[in-house]
N, C-alpha and C positions, 0 to 999 in steps of 0.2 A: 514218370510219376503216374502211379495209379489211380483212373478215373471212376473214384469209386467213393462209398461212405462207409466208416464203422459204426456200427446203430450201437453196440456194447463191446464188452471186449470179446466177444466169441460170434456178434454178429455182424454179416458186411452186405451191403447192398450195392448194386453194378449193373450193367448191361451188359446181354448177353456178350458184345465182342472184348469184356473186361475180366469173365468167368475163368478164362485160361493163366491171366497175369497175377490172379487173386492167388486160385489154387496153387501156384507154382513159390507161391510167396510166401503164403502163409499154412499152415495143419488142417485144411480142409477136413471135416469128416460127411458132410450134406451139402448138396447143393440144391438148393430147392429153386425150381423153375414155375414161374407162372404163368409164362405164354400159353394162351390156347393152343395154338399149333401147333407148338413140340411136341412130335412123337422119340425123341431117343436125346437123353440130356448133351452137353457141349464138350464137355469132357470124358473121356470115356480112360478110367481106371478103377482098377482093382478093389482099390482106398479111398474112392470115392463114391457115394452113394448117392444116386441123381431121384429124385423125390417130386412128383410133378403134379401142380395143383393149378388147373388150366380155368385161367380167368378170359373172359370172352370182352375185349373191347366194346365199350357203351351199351351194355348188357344188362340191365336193372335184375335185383335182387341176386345177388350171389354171396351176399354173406355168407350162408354156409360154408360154402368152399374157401373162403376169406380166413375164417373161422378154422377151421380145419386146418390150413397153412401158420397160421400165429400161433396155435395149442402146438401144431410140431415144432416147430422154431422154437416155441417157450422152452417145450421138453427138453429138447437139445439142450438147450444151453443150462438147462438147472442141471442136467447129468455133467454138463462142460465139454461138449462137442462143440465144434468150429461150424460155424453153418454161412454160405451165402448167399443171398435170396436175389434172383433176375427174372 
């Protein structure tokens, strides 16, 4: 069982150790990562597109970068790409 949530039909949300069972299951086409730390996304293919919007643990004002994350994921899924957000 996949430990994970569908937010709509093209969108999922998960934890990074969930990003490989997602992909593998379902049309991936973004993966968008928002740990600060990640320097290189979890899955590394061809047909997947690792998308990295680094949010800083207890970090006040980041909406912007918040922002920026949710306008891509909008985009995605109005065109109807598969996107999963960790």
């Amino acid at each position: 069982m996949l430990e994970s949530q569908r937010l709509l039909s093209s969108i999922f949300m998960c934890g990074e150790q969930e990003v490989k069972n997602i992909t593998e299951t379902f049309a991936i086409t973004y993966v968008v990562d928002l740990r600060a730390e990640a320097t290189s996304g979890v899955i590394q293919s061809s047909n997947i597109e690792w998308i990295h919007f680094p949010l800083l643990d207890g970090v006040p004002n980041q909406a912007d970068v918040l922002k920026e994350a949710i306008s891509f994921v909008s985009q995605a899924h109005k065109k109807g790409k598969t996107t999963v957000l960790h």
